[in-house]
mmCIF file of the N, C-alpha and C atoms, coordinates in Angstrom:
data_MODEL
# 
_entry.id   MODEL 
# 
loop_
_atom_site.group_PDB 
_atom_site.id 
_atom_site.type_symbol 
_atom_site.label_atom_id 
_atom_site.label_alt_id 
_atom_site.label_comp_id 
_atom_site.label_asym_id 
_atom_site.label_entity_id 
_atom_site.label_seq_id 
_atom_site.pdbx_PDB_ins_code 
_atom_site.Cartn_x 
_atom_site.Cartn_y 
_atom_site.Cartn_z 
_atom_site.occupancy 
_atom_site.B_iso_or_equiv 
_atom_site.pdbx_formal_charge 
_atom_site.auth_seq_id 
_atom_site.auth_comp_id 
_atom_site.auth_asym_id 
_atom_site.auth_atom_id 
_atom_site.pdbx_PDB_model_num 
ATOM 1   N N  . UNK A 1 1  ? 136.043 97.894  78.723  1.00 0.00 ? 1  UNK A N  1 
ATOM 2   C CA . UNK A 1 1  ? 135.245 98.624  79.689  1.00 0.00 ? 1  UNK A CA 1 
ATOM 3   C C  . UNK A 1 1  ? 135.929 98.557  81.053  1.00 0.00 ? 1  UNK A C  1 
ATOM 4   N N  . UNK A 1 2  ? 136.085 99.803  81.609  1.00 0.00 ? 2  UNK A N  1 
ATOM 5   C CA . UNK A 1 2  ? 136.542 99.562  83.034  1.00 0.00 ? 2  UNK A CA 1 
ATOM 6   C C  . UNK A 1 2  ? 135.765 99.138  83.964  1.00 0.00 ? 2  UNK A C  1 
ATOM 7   N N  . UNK A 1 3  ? 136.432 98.521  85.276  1.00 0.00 ? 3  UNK A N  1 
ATOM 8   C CA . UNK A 1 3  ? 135.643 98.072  86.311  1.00 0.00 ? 3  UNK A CA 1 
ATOM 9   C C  . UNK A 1 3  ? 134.730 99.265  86.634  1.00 0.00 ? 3  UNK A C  1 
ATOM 10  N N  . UNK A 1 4  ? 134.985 99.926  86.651  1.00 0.00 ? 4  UNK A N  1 
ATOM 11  C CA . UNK A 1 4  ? 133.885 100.835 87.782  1.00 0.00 ? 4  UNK A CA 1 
ATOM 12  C C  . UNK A 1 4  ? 132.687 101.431 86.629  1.00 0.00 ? 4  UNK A C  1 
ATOM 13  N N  . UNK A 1 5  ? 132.813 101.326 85.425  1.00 0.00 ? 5  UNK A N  1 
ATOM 14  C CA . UNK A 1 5  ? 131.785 101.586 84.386  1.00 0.00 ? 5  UNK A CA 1 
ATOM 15  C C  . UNK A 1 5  ? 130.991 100.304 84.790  1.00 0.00 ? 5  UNK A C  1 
ATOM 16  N N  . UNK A 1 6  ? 131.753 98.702  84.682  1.00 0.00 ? 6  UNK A N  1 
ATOM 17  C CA . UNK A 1 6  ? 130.981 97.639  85.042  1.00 0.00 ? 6  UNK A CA 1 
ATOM 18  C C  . UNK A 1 6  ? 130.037 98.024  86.274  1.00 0.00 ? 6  UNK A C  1 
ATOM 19  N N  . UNK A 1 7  ? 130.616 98.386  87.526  1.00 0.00 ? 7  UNK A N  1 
ATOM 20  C CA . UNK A 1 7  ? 129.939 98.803  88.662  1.00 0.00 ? 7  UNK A CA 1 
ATOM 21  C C  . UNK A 1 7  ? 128.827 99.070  88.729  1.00 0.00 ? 7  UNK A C  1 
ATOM 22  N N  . UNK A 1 8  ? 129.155 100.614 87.732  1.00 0.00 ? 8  UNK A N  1 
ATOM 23  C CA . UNK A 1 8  ? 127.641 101.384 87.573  1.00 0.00 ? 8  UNK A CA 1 
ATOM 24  C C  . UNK A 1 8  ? 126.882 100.989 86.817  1.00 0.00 ? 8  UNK A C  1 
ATOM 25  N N  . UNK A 1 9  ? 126.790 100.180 85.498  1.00 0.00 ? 9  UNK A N  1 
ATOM 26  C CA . UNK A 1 9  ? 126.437 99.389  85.024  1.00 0.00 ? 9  UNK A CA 1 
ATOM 27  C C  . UNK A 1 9  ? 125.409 98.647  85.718  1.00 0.00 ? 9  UNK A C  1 
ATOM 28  N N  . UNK A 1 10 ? 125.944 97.727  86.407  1.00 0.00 ? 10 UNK A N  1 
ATOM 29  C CA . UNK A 1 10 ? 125.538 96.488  87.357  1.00 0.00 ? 10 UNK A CA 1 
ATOM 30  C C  . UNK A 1 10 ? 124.573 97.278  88.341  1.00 0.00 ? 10 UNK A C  1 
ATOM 31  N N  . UNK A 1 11 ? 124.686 98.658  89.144  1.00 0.00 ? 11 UNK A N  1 
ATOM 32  C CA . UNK A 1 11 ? 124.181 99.430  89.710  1.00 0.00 ? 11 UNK A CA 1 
ATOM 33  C C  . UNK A 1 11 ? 122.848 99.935  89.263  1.00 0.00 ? 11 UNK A C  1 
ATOM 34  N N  . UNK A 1 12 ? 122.620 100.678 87.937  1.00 0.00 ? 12 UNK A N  1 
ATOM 35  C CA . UNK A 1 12 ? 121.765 100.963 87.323  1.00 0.00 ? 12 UNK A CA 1 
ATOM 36  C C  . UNK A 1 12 ? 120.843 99.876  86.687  1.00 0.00 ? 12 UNK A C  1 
ATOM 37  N N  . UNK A 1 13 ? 121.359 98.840  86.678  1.00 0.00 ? 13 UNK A N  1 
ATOM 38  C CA . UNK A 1 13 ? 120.142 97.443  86.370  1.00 0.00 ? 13 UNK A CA 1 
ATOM 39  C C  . UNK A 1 13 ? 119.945 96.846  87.127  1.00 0.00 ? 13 UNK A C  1 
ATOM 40  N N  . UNK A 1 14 ? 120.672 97.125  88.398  1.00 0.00 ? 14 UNK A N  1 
ATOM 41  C CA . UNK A 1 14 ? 119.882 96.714  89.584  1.00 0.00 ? 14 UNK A CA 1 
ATOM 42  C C  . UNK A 1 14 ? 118.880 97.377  90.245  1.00 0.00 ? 14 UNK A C  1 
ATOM 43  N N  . UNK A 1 15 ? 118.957 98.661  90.251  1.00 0.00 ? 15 UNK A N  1 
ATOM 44  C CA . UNK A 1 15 ? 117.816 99.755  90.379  1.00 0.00 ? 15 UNK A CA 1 
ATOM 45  C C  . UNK A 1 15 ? 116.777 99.838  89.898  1.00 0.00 ? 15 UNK A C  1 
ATOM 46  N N  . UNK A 1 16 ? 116.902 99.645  88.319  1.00 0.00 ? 16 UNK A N  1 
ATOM 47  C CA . UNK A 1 16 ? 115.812 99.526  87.402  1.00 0.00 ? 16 UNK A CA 1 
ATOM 48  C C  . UNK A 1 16 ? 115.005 98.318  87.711  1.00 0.00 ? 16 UNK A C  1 
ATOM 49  N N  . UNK A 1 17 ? 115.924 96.621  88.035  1.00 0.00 ? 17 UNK A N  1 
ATOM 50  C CA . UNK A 1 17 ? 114.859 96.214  88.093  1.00 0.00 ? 17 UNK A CA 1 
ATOM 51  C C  . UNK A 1 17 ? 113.941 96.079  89.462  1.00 0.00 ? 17 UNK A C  1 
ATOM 52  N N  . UNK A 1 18 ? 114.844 96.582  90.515  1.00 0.00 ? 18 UNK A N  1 
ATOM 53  C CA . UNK A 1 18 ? 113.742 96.523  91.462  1.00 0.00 ? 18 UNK A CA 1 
ATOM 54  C C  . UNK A 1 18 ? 112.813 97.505  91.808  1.00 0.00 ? 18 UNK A C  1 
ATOM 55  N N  . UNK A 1 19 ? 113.055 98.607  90.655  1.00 0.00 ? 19 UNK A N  1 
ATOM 56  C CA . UNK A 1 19 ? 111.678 99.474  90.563  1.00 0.00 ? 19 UNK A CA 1 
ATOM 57  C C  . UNK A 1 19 ? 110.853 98.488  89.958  1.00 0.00 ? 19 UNK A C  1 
ATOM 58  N N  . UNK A 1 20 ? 110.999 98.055  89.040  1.00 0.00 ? 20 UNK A N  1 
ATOM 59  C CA . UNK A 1 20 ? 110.052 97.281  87.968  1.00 0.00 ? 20 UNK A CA 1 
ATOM 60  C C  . UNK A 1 20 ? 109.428 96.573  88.718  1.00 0.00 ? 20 UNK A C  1 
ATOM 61  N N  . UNK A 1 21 ? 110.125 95.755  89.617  1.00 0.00 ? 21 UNK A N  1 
ATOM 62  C CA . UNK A 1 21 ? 109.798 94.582  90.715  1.00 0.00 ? 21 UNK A CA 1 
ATOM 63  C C  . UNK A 1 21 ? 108.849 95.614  91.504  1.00 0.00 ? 21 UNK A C  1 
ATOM 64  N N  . UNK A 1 22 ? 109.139 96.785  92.245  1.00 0.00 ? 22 UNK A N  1 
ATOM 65  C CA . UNK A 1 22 ? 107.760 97.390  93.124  1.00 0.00 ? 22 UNK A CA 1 
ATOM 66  C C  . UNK A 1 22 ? 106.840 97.667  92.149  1.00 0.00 ? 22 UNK A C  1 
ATOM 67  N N  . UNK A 1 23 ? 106.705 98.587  91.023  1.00 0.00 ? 23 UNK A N  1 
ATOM 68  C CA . UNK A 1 23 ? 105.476 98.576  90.474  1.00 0.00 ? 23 UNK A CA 1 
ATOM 69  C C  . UNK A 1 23 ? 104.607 97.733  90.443  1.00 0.00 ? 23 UNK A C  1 
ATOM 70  N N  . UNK A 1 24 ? 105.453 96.300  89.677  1.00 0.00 ? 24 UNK A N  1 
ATOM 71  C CA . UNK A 1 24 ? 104.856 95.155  89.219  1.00 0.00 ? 24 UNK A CA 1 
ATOM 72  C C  . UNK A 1 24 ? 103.888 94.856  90.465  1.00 0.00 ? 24 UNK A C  1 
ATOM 73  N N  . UNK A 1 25 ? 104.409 94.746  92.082  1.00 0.00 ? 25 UNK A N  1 
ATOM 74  C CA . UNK A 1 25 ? 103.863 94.653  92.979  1.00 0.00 ? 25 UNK A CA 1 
ATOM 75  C C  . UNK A 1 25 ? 102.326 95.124  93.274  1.00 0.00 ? 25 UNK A C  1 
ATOM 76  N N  . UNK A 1 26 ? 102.523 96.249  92.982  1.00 0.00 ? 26 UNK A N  1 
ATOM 77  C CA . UNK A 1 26 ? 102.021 97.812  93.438  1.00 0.00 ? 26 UNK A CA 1 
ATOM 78  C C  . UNK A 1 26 ? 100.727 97.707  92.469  1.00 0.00 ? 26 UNK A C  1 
ATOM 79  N N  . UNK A 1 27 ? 100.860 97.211  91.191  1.00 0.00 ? 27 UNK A N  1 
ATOM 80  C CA . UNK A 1 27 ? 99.980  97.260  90.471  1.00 0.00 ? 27 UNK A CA 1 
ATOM 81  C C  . UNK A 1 27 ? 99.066  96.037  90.317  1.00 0.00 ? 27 UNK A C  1 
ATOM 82  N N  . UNK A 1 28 ? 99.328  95.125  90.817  1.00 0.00 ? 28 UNK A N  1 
ATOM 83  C CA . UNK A 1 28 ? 98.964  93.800  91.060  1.00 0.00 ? 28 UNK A CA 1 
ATOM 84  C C  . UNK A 1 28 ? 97.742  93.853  92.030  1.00 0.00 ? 28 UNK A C  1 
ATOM 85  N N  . UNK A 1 29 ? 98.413  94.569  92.897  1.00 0.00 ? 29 UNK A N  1 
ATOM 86  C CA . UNK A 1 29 ? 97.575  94.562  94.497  1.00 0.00 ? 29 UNK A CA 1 
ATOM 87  C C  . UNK A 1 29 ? 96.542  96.022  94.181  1.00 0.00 ? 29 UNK A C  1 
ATOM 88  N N  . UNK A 1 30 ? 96.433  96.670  93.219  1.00 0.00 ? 30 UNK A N  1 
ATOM 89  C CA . UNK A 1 30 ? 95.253  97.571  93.243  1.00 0.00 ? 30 UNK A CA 1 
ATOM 90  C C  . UNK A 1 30 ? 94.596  96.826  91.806  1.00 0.00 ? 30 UNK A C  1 
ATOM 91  N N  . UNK A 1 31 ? 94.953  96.105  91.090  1.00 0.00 ? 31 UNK A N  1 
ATOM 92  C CA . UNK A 1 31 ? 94.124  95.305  90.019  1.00 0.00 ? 31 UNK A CA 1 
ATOM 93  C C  . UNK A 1 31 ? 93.392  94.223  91.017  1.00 0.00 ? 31 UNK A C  1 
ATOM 94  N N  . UNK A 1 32 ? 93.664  93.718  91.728  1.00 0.00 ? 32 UNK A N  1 
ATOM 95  C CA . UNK A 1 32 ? 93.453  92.516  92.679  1.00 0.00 ? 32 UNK A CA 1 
ATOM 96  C C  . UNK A 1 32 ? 92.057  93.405  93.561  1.00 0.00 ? 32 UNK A C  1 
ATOM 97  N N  . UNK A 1 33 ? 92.310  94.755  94.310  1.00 0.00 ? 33 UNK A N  1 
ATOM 98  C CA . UNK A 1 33 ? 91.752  95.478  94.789  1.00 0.00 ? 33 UNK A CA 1 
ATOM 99  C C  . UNK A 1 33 ? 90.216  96.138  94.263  1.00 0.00 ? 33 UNK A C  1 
ATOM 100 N N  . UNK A 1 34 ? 90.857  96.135  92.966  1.00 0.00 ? 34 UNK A N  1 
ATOM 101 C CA . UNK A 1 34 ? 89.174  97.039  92.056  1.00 0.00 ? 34 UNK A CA 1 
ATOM 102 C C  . UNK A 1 34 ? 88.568  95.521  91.887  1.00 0.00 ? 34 UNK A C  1 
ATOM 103 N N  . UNK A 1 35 ? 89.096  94.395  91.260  1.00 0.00 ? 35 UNK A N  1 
ATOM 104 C CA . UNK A 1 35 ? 88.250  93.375  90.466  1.00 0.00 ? 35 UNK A CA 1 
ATOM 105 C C  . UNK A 1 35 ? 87.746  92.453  92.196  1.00 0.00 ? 35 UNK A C  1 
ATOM 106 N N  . UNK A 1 36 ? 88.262  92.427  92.990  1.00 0.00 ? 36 UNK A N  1 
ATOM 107 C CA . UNK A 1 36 ? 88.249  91.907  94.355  1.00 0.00 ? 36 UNK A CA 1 
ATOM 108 C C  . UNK A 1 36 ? 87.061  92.651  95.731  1.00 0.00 ? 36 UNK A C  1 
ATOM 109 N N  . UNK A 1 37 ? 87.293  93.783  95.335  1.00 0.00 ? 37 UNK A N  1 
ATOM 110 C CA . UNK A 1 37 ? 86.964  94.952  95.993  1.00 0.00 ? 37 UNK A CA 1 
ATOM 111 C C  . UNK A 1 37 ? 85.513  94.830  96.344  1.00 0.00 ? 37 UNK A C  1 
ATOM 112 N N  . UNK A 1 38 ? 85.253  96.179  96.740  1.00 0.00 ? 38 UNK A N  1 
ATOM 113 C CA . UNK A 1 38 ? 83.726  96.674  97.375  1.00 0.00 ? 38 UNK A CA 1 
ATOM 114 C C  . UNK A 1 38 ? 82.979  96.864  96.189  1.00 0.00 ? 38 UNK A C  1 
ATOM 115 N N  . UNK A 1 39 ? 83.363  97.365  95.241  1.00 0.00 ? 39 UNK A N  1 
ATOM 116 C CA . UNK A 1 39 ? 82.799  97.291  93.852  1.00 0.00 ? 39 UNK A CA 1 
ATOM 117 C C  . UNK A 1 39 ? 82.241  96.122  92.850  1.00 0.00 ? 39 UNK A C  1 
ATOM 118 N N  . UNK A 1 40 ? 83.223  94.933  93.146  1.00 0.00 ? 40 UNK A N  1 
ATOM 119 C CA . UNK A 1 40 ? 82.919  93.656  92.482  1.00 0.00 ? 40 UNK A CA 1 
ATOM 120 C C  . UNK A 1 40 ? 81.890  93.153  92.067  1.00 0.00 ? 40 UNK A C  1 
ATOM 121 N N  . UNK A 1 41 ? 81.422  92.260  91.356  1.00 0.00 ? 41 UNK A N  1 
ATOM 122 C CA . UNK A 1 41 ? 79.937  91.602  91.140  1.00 0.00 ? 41 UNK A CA 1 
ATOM 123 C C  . UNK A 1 41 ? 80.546  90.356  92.086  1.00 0.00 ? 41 UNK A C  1 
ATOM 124 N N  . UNK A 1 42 ? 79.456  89.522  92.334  1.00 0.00 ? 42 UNK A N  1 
ATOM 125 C CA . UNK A 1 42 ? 79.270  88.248  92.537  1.00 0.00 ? 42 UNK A CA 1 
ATOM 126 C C  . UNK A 1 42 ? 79.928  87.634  91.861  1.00 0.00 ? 42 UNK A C  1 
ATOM 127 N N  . UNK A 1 43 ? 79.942  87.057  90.680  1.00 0.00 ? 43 UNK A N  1 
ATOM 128 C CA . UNK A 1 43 ? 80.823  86.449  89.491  1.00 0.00 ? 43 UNK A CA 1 
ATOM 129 C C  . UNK A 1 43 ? 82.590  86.902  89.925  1.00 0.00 ? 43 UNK A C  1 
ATOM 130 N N  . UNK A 1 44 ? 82.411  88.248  90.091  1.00 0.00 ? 44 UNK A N  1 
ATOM 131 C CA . UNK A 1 44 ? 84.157  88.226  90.230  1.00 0.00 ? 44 UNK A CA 1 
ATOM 132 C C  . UNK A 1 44 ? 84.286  87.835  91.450  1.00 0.00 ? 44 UNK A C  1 
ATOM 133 N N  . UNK A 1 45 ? 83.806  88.438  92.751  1.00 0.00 ? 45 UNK A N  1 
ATOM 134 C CA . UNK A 1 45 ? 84.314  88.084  93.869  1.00 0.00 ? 45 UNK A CA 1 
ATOM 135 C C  . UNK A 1 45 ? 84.367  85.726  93.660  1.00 0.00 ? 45 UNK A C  1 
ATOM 136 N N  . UNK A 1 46 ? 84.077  85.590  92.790  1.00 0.00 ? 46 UNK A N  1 
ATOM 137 C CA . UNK A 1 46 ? 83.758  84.027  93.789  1.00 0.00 ? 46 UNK A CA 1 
ATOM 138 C C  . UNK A 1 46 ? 84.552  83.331  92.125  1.00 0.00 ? 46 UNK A C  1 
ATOM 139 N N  . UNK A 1 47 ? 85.684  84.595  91.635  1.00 0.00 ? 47 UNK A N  1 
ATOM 140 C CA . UNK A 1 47 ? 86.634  83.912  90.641  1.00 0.00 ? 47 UNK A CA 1 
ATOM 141 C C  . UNK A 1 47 ? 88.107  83.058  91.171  1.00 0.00 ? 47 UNK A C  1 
ATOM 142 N N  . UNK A 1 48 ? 88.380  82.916  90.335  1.00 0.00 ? 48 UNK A N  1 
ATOM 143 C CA . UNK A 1 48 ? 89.849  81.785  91.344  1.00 0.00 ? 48 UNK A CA 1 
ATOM 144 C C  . UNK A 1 48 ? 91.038  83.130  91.342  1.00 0.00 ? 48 UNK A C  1 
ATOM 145 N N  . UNK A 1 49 ? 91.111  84.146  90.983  1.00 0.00 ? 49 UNK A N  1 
ATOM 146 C CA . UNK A 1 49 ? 91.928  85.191  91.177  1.00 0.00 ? 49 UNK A CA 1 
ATOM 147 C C  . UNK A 1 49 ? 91.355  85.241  92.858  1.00 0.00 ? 49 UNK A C  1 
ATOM 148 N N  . UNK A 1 50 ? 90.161  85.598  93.450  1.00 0.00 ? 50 UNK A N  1 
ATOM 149 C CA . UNK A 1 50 ? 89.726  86.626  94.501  1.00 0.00 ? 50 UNK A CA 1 
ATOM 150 C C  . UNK A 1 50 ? 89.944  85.117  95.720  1.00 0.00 ? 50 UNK A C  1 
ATOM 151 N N  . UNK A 1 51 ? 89.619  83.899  94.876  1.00 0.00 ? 51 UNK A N  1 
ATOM 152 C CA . UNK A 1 51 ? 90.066  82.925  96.297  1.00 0.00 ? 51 UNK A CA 1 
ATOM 153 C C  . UNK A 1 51 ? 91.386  83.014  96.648  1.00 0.00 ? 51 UNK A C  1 
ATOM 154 N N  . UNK A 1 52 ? 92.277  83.148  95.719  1.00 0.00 ? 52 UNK A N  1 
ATOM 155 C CA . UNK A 1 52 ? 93.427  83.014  95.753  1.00 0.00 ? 52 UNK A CA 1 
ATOM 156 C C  . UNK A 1 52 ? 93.863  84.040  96.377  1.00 0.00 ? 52 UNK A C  1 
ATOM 157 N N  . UNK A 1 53 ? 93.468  85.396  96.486  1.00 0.00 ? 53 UNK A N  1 
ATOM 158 C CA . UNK A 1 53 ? 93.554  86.289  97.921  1.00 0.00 ? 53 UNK A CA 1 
ATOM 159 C C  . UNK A 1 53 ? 93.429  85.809  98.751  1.00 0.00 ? 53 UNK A C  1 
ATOM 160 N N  . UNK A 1 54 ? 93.026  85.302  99.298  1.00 0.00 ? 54 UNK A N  1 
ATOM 161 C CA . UNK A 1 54 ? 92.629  85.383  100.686 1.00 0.00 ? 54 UNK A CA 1 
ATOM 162 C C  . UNK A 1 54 ? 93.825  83.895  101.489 1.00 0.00 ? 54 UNK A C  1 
# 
């Protein structure tokens, strides 16, 4: 394999994973948001996920 295939290689799985890395983010913080949220019961807001927000 040539270097610059390595490159792009190395390029394209670095991309990929720091999309993966924002979703993962992204989706965390609106799961955190609905079960945390204005919507919540009592029971969820006062779970060790919603302390751990704050």
């Amino acid at each position: 394999m040539k270097s610059s295939h390595l490159a792009v290689t190395a390029a394209v799985a670095a991309l990929c994973a720091g999309i993966l890395v924002l979703f993962t983010d992204i989706e965390l913080s609106v799961v955190r948001w609905f079960n945390c949220g204005p919507f919540s019961t009592l029971s969820e807001d006062q779970s060790e996920v919603c302390k751990r927000q704050l």
